[in-house]
N, C-alpha and C positions, 0 to 999 in steps of 0.2 A: 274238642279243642281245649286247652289248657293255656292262661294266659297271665302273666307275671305283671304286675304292675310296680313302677318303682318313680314315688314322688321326691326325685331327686332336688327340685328347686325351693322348697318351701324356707320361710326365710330362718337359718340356724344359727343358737347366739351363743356355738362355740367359738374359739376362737379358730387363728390359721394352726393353731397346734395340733390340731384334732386331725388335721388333715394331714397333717407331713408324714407320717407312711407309709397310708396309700398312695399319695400322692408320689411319690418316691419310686415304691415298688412300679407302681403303673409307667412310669420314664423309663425305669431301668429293665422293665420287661419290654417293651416297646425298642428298645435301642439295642439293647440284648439279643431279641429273636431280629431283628435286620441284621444286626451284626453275623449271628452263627449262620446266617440265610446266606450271607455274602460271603464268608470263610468260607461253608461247603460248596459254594459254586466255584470258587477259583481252586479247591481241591479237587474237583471233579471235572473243572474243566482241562486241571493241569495234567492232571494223575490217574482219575479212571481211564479207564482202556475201550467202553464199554459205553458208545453215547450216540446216539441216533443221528443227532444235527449240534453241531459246534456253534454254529451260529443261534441256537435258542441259546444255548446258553450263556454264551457274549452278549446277547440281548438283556436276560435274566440278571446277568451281571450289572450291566448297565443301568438296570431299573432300582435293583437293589441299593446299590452306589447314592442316585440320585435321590431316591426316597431316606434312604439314613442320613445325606448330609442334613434333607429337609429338614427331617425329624430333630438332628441333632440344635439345630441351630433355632427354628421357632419354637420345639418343643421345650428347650428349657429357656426360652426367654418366655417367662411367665407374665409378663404385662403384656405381651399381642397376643396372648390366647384369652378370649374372652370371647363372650355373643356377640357383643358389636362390630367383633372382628370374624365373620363369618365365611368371609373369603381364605383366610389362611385354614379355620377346620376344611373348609371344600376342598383345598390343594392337599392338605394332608390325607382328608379319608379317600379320594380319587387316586392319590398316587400310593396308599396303603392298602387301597381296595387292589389297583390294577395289578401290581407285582405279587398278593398272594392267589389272585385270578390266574396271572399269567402261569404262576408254578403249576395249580392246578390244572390250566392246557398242556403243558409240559407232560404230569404227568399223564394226564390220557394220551398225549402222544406214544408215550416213553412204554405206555401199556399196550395199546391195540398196535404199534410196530413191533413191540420186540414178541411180547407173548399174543396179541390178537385171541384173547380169553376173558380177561378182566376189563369190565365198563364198569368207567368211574364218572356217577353222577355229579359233574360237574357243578349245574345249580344248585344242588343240594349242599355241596361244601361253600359255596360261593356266600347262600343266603345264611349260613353260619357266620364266614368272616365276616359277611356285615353284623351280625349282629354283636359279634364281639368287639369290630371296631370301634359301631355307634356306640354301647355302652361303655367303653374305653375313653371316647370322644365327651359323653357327657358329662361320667365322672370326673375327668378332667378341667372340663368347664367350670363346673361346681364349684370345685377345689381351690382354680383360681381366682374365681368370686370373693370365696371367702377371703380368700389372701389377702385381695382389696377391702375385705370388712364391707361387702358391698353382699345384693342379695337379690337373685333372679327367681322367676318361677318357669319352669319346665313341666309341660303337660305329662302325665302317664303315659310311658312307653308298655306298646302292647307287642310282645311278639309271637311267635306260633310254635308250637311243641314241634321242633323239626324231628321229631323222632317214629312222630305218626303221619304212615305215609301218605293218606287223602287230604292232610293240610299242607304239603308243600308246596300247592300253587297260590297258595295263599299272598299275598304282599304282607310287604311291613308296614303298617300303619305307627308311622314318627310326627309328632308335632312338635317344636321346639319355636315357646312364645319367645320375644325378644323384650329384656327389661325393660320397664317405660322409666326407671330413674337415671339419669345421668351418671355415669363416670369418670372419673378421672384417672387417664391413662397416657402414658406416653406412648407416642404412634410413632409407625417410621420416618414422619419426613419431618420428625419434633428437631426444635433447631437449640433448645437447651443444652448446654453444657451438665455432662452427667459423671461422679464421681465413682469411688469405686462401690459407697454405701446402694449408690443407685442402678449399678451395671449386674446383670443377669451371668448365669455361668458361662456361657459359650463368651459375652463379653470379658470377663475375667480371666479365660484361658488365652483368648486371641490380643491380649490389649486392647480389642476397639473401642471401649471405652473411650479411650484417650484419639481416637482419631478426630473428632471433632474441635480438641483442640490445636492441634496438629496444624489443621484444616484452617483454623482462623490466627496461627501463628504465621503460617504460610503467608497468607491472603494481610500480614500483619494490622490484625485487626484486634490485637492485645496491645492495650495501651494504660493500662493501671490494674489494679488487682481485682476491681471489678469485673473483669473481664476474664479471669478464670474460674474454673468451677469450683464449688466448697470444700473445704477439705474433709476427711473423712473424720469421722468422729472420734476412732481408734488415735487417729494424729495429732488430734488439740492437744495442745499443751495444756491445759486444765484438766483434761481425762489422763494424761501419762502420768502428771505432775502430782495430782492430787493421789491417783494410785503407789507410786513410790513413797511419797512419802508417808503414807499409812504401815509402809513395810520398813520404812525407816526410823518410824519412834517405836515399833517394836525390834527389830533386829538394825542398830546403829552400823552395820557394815556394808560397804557402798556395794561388794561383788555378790555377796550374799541377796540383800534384798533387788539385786540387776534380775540374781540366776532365782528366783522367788517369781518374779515375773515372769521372765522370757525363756527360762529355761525351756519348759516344754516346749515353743517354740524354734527352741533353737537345736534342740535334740531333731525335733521333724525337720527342719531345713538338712542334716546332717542323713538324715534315711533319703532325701531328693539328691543330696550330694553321692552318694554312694550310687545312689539308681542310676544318675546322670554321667558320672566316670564308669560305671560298668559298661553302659550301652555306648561310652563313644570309644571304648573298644573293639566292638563288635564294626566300625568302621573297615580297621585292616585287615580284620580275619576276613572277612565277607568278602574285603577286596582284593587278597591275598585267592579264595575261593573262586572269585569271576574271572582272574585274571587267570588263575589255572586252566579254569575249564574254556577259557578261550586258546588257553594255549594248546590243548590235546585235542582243539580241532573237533568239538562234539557236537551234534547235530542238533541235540533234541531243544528244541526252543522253549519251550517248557520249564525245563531247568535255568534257562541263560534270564529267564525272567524272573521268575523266583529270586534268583539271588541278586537282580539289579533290584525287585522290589524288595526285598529285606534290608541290603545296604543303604537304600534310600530310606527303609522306614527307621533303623536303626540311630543314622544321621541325625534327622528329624525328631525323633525323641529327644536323645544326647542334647540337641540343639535345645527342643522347650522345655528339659528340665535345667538346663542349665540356666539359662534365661529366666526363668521364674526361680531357681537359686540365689541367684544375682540380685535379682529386684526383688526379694523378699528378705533375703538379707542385708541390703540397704535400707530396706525399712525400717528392720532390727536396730539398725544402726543408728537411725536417724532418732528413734525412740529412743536408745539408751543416753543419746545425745542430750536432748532434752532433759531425760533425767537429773544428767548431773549439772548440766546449766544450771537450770531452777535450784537443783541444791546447793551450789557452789552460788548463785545470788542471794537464796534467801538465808544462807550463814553469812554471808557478806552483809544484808542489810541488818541482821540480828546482832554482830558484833559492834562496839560504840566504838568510840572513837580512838580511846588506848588501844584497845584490843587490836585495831587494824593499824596502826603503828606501827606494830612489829612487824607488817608485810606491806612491800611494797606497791605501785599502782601494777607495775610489772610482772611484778610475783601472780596477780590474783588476774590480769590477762591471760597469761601463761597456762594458769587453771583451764580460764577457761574455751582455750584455743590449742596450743599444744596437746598439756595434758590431757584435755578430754579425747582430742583424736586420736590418743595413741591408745586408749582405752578401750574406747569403742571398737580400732582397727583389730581390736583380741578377738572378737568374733567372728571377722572374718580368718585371721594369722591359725586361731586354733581349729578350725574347720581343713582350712591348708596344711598344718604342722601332721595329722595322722592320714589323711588326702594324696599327700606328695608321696610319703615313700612309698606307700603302696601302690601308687603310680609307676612311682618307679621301678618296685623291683616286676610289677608284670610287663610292663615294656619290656626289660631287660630277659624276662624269660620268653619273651615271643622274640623278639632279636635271634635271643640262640637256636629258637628253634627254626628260624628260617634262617641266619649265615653262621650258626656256630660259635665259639668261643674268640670268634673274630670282631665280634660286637668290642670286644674290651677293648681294641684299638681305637676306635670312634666313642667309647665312655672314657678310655682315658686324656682322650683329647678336649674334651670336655669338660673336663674336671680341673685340668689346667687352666683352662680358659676362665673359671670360678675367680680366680685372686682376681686375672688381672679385670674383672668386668667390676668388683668390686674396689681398686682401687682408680677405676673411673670412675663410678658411682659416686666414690668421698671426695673426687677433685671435683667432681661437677655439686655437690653440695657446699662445699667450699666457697665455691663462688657463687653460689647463690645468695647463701649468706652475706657475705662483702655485697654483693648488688642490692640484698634490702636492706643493708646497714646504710647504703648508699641512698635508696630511695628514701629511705624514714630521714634521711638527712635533708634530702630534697624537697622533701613535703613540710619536714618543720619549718625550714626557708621560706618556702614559697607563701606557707600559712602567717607566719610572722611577716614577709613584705604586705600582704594584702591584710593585714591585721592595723600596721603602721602603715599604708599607703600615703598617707595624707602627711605625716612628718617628712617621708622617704620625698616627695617631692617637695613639701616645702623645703629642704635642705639641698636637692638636689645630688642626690645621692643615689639616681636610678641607674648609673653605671655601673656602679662599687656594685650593688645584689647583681644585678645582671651578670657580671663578670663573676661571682662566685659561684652563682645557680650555673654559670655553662660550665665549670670547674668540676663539680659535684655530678654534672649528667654526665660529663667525659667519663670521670672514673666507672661511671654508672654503666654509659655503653662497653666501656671497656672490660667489662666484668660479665657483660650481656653477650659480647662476642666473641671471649672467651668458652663462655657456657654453649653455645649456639654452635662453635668448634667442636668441642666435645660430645653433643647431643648427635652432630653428621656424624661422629666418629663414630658413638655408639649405635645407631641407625646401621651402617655400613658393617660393623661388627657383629649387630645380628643379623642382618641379610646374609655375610658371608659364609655366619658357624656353619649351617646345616651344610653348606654348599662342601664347605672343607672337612667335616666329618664325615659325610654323605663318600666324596673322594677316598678319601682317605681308605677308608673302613672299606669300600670294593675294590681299590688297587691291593691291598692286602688280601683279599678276601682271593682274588686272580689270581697274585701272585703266589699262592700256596697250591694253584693247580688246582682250584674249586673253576667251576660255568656258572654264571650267572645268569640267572632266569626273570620274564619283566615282571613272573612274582615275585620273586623274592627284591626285586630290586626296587618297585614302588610299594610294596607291603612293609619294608624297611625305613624308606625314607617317609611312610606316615608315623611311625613308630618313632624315627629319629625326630620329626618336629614334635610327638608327643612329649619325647625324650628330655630336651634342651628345655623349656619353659620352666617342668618342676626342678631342676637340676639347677640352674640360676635362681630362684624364686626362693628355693628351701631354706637359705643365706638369711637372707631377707626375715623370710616367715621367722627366722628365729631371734633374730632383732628384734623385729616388732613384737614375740612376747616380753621379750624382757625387758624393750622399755616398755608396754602394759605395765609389766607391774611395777617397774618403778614410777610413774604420773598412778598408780591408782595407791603406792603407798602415800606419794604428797597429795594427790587429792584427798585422803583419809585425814590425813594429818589435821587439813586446813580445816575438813566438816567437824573434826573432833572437839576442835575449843570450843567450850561452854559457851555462850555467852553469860551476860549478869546475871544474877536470879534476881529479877527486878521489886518480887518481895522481900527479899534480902535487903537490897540496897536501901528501898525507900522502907525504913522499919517502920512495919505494922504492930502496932501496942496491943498488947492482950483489950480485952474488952474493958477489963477495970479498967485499967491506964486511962485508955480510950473515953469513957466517962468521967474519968478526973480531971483530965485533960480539956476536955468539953464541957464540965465546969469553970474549972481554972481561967482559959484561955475560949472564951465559947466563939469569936468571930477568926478564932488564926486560919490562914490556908495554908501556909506554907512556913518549917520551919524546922531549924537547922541548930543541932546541942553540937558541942564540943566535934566538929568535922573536919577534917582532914583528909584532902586527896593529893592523884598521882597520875601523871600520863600514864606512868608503866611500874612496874615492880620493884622498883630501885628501893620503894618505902622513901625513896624525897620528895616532900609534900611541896604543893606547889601552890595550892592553896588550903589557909586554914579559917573557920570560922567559928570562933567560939559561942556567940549567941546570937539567932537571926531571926525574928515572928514578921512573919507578912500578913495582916489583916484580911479578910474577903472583900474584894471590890475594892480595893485601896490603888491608887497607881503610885508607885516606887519608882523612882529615878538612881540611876545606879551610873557615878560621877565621875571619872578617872583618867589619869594618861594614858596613852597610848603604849599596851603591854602591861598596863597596869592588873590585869587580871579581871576587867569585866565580861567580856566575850568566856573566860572561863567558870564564874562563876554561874552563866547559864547553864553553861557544860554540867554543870554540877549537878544542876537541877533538872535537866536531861536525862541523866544519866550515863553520859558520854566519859566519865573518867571513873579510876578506881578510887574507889573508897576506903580509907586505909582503918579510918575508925569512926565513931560519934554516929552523928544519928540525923536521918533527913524525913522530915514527917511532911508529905502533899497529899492535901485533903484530895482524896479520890482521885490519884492520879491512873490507878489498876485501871480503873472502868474507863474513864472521861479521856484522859490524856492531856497534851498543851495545844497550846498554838503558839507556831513556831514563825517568826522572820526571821531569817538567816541575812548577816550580815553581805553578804555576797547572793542577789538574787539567783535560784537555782529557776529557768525558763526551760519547758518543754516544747518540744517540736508538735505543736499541738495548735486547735484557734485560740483567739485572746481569751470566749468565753471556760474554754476546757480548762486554761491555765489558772483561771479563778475559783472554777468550781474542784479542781482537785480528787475528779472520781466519789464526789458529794451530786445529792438531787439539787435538780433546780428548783430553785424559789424564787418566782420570781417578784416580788414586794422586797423579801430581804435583797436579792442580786442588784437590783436598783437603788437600796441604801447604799451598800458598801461602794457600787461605781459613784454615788454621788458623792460617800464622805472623801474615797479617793482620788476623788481631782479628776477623773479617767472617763469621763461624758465625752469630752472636746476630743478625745483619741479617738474612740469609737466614732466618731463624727468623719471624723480624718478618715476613716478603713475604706471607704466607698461604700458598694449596694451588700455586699458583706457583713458587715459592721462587725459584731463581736464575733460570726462566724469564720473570719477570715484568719490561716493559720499563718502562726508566727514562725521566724526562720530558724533554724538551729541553730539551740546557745540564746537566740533571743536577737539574732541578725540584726534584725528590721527593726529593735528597739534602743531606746535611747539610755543611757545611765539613770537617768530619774524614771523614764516609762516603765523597766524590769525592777525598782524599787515601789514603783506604787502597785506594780500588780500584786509584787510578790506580798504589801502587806494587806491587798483585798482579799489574796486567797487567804491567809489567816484571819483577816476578819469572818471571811463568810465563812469558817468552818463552825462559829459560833461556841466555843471553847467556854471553859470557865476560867482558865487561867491563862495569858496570855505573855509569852516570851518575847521580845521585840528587840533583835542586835543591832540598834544605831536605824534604823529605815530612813531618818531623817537628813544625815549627813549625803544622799547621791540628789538631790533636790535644792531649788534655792529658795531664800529667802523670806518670799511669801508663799509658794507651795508648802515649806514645811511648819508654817502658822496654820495654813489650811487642813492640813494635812493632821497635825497636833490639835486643831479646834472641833475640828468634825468627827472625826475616825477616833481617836485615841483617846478623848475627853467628850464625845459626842457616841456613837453610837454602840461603844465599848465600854460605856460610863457605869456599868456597873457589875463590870468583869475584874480580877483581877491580874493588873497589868504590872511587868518587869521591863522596864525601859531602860537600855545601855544609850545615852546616848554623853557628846562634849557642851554641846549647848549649854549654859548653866542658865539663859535667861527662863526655861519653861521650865525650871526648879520651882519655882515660888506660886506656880500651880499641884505640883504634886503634891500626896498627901504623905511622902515621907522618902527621906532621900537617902541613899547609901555611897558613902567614897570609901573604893577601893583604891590599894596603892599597894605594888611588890608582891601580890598575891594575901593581902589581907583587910580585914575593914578596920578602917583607919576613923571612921568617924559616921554615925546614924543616927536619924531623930527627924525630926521636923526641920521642914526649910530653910527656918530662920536662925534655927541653932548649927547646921551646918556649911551653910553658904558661906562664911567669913571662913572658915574652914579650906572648904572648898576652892574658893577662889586664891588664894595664898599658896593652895599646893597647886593648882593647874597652872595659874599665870603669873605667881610673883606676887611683884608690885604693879603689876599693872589693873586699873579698873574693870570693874565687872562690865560694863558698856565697851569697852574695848575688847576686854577677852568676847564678847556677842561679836565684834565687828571681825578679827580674826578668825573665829571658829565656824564663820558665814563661809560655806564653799563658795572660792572667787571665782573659779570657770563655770558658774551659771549663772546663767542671766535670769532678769524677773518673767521676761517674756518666752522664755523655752517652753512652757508648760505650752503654745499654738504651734511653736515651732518641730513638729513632727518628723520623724525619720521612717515613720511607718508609710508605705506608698500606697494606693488605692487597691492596687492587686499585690499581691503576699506575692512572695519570692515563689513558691510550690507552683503556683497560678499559671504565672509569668514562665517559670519553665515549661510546663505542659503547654502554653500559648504554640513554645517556637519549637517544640518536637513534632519533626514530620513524621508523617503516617503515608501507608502504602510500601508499593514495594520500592526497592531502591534504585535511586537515577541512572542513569549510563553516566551524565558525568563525574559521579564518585567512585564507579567501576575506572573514567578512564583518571581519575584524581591516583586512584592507587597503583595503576600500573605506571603513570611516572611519578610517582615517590620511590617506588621499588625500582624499576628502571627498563624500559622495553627490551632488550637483549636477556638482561635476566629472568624476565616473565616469559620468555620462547625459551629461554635454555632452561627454566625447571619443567615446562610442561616436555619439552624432548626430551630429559632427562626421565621422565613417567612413563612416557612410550617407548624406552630403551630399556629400567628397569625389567617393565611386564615383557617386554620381549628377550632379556637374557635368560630371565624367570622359565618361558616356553622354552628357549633353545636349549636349556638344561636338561629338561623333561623330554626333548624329543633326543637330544645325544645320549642320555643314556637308555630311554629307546632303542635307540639304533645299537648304541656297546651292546647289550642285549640280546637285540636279532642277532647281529651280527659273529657273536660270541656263540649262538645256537645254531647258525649255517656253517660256521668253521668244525662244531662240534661233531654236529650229520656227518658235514664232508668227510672227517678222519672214520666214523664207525663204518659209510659206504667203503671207503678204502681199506679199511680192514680185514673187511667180511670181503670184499674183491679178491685181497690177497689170498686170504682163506683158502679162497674156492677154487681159486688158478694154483695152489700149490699144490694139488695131487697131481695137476698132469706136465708137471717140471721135470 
């Protein structure tokens, strides 16, 4: 006895690469040999002449059938094939064992009936397939182990030299231990939602991946975004985002670095595409071939299945390549989309504030809505554009060869029909247009009454909106059913073409003295709905390249401006400089020679400053009227305008940056604590300074069980004019800056919040930051430690408090006293007590919406709410209108039917009478 030993389990600290293939080969030989096992039984069963019993072989058939589907479907879901899953190896080797058993009884039969000479030792091949199954089985196991980086042990398999004949009653002696470590596996009755990172091949071909969402879509049990599974990781915007633009600081061109990525992608979508229109030809031939051979009356069933099973399988391919064309080139699509989003944002947030000047809010929507989809639409338009004609001229050669040059009568009717479908197409865009010119008018309305609700009713003025909002919905419906006119018409226009080509094209076809046969007559009219789709479509497709490239030449345009070169602007001094200067001048942070800016190009400066030092930690108060040019001289120091000459030196602004309040708080749709922390870590020692120098304890108190986690409404809803200015200067405090820009924070506050506000925060926990403060107040001058008035875009006056203030106050208020210009420049619509008086509610807006959103499936009384808004007469007359359609649809298909038959009993009748007359006229 001779005996192999193979310690398949020990544990291996390859990785799963080591395995992929064998592992591979081992599936694809496995699927491979059922596959040709199952081919040559329906050849043999269809087509040898030469077969003992039909009925093994319809068995054999059947076993094969069901062991490959097995096969196909647990064998490449590689997370149920494991040890702990030893019920699926038992269904596989049982039903792999039985069918190569079964062939074997097969062939002893197929031997001792037809020749009764040759014995074929049955157990002998039998104790073969097992042993090539189990070793197929265990390598298997192995392989998937390791996949999971996990690691079993498997005894020595011993088996027996079946070659020497006294050991083949031997048994197999198999022991297969069972890991004692845990795994972690997904099993069938896993209730996880699973993406496509985590779906096996058989799930990737069939969709099922996605059935489970499906299932809880259904069951509406998706109620926020928790509730769907991950998305794939090929899909984050992070992984697309950060890929393109590696390909765009090397190749600046948007088509270029698209087709760098996706190209070979899109090339393979374009081999599916081809595959996919070749085989849904094979539809009418096949069917044009059944229809024959039912027509000539043949017997052999054999053949009548065959060709129903090819048309079907034909069908069904055409179907899943097209289908996975489809959704794999929307993916395409969705990823290019992305691309240029993120691009077209982050040249938007890179450009300053001149620079976006020259383009409107509109313009850069347009980007990125329009333009981007007409861009992306190229991927699909250029797959279409070499697609369609080849489409179409093989229709048009299989047309001739089933009715001849008759076909051009139904192409040229169709070809007419081009304009006018197209100048339906432009009146129905037309009016779509006007309906959302209509709508955006509606919504600005509507947004402005609930913006102003409170003036609208104190005034009493809720008729005047009322009466213009139903003025602007009029137009709006009327523009809606207008379009909803035209959409019937176009619906009914293409329900009719086929119907009137179809016509057309066989009364010609008859009237020239041709028979029409019901092949040629529905192998036509598959060919003719082939026909009409690319033939309207081609119009189209070539539109959509051409606007492609005009949205990808203005997209280009808009990525191509520079923005600043921010070393440029803020001049970095050679190193001497830099140390002379750091002699000279050792505490300056910020400071400005002979400068001169510009919103835009014009070179008309708008602001000029001839000489400006801001000490380190120093707070500067920067003094002026309204459009005096303080809000722009931050701009300056941002970097927000062009620089026409001179020189701006901020200590370490490269590395560090500012801290910015913006005159206008900017609030995110975020909680109150996210909108302070600014995508910064928590601190939490510092996060409870800054709420406490900012007055903003007693809010958080307000939020309910919440408190700072509770999210604020969009735009900042749910907050007050002074609440979105004190956050907005928390979040600049807690960024902990060294130099900090401040546009006025004090003026949306009153009285004594902005003493709190100014004593704590800005002279308190800021105290030895360097602060830029725009504000009109002139009383909290004579705490800063140096003060700047500007006036007309220039500095009119700086120094110390006490040399400016007489100054100051002469240019902002006259003759009038400095105690008065304080009482004045006190905002009068706040009160001292607003800082309790809260507009934030216990539950956030977000909250309070998901409260009152029902769940479940939906009521009968919202089913019967919409059948009287639409109106019960009309909800019976569409659904009759459904069950009239699909029955003129049948009555088509069985009248030319019958023209058909009918045409081929008339045809018999004349050749019987012919051949009658024939044969009666020799004995006339």
């Amino acid at each position: 006895m001779r005996t192999a030993s193979y310690n398949i389990g020990r544990r291996y600290k390859c990785s799963y690469r080591h395995w992929t293939i064998p592992l591979y080969f081992i599936r694809i030989f496995s699927l491979i040999q059922l596959l040709s096992c199952f081919t040559f039984q329906i050849y043999s069963y269809f087509f040898q002449q030469q077969s003992v019993s039909q009925w093994l072989d319809l068995i054999d058939i059947f076993l094969l059938l069901v062991t490959y589907l097995f096969v196909f479907y647990f064998h490449l879901n590689l997370n149920l094939y494991h040890p702990t899953r030893p019920l699926f190896y038992t269904l596989w080797f049982w039903l792999y064992f039985l069918v190569q058993n079964y062939d074997c009884y097969k062939i002893y039969i197929h031997h001792m009936t037809l020749f009764q000479t040759i014995y074929v030792s049955i157990r002998q091949v039998a104790l073969g397939l097992i042993t090539i199954n189990l070793t197929i089985i265990c390598v298997h196991s192995c392989a998937t182990v390791q996949r999971q980086g996990l690691s079993t042990r498997i005894s020595s398999i011993n088996y027996n030299d079946l070659s020497m004949p006294n050991e083949r009653n031997r048994l197999l002696d198999v022991t297969i231990i069972q890991p004692s470590c845990h795994f972690r596996i997904r099993s069938l009755s896993s209730t996880d939602l699973v993406n496509e990172d985590d779906a096996c091949i058989s799930e990737l071909f069939t969709f099922s991946w996605f059935n489970k969402l499906m299932k809880n879509g259904y069951k509406s049990l998706i109620i926020d975004l928790n509730d769907l599974c991950l998305l794939p990781h090929s899909l984050t915007v992070e992984h697309i985002s950060t890929q393109f633009t590696q390909k765009m600081n090397t190749t600046p061109k948007l088509f270029r670095s698209l087709w760098s990525i996706f190209g070979r992608t899109f090339f393979l979508l374009g081999i599916i595409k081809i595959l996919g229109d070749g085989m849904a030809f094979g539809g009418p031939i096949f069917l044009n071939k059944l229809i024959s051979y039912m027509e000539n009356g043949r017997k052999d069933l054999r053949e009548g299945l065959l060709l129903c099973l090819i048309l079907i399988s034909t069908v069904s391919v055409a179907s899943f390549l097209n289908i996975h064309f489809s959704y794999r080139i929307s993916l395409l699509t969705l990823k290019c989309k992305v691309c240029l989003y993120t691009q077209i944002y982050q040249k938007a947030t890179k450009l300053n504030l001149s620079q976006m000047g020259n383009f409107s809010m509109g313009e850069i929507v347009n980007h990125m809505s329009t333009d981007t989809d007409r861009i992306v639409n190229f991927f699909q338009s250029f797959h279409a554009f070499w697609s369609l004609p080849v489409q179409i001229a093989i229709v048009l050669y299989l047309l001739y060869l089933q009715i001849g040059l008759t076909f051009l009568t139904g192409l040229a009717f169709a070809i007419i029909l081009i304009p006018i479908n197209k100048v339906i197409a432009s009146k129905i865009g037309k009016l779509s247009q006007s309906m959302m010119m209509y709508k955006d008018d509606r919504v600005k309305l509507v947004s402005e009454v609930i913006y102003g609700i409170r003036a609208i009713k104190l005034n009493t003025y809720e008729e005047y909106f009322t009466s213009e909002m139903d003025k602007i919905r009029t137009n709006e419906l009327k523009t809606l059913r207008g379009r909803k006119y035209l959409d019937a018409f176009c619906v009914y226009f293409w329900a009719t073409t086929p119907v009137l080509i179809s016509v057309l094209t066989f009364t010609t076809y008859t009237l020239l003295g041709n028979h029409l046969t019901p092949s040629k007559v529905f192998t036509s009219l598959a060919l003719f709905a082939m026909l009409i789709a690319p033939l309207n479509a081609f119009p189209w497709v070539i539109n959509g390249l051409v606007e492609a490239q005009v949205s990808l030449k203005r997209v280009q345009k808009f990525i191509n401006i520079q923005p600043i070169n921010m070393d440029e602007y803020y001049h970095q001094l050679p190193i001497e400089e830099q140390f002379q200067l750091s002699l000279d001048l050792p505490s300056i942070s910020i400071l400005l020679k002979d400068a001169r800016f510009t919103w835009n190009e014009s070179n008309e400066s708008i602001l000029n400053v001839n000489n400006l030092s801001v000490k380190r930690g120093d707070l500067v108060l920067i003094l002026g009227r309204v459009g005096s040019g303080k809000t722009t001289l931050l701009n300056s120091l941002l970097g927000e305008l062009l620089k026409l000459h001179g020189q701006i030196i901020v200590e370490k602004v490269i590395e560090n940056g500012y801290a910015y309040c913006a005159q206008e708080p900017w609030i995110q749709q975020l909680t109150f604590r996210e909108n302070i922390l600014f995508g910064t870590s928590y601190d939490h020692a510092w996060y409870k300074q800054v709420i406490d120098a900012c007055a903003l304890e007693k809010d958080i108190q307000y939020l309910g069980d919440a408190g700072d986690q509770t999210y604020i409404g969009e735009n900042g809803a749910t907050l007050s004019g002074g609440q979105k200015a004190r956050v907005a200067l928390a979040r600049a405090a807690y960024q902990d800056k060294d130099i900090y820009l401040l546009d006025d924070p004090l003026s949306a506050v009153d009285v004594n919040v902005a003493r709190y506000l100014f004593t704590k925060c800005i002279k308190g926990i800021l105290k030895h930051k360097t602060r830029l403060l725009c504000t009109h107040q002139v009383q909290y001058a004579k705490q800063a430690d140096y003060v700047i008035l500007v006036d007309k875009g220039q500095i009119v006056k700086q120094g110390k408090p006490e040399d400016v203030l007489s100054v100051a106050e002469s240019l902002l208020f006259g003759d009038q006293t400095s105690e008065l210009s304080v009482t004045t420049t006190t905002p009068s619509h706040k009160s001292v007590t607003e800082l309790d008086e809260l507009i934030i509610q216990p539950e956030n807006a977000l909250q309070t919406e998901l409260e009152q959103r029902c769940t479940g499936t939906v009521k009968l009384f919202v089913w019967k709410r919409y059948f009287i808004a639409v109106g019960i007469i009309l909800s019976f007359s569409i659904v009759i209108s459904v069950f009239l359609m699909q029955a003129s649809r049948n009555i088509f298909d069985w009248w030319l039917s019958y023209w058909t038959s009918h045409q081929l009993e008339i045809r018999n009748m004349s050749i019987i009478n012919n051949r009658s007359f024939v044969i009666l006229n020799p004995s006339v």
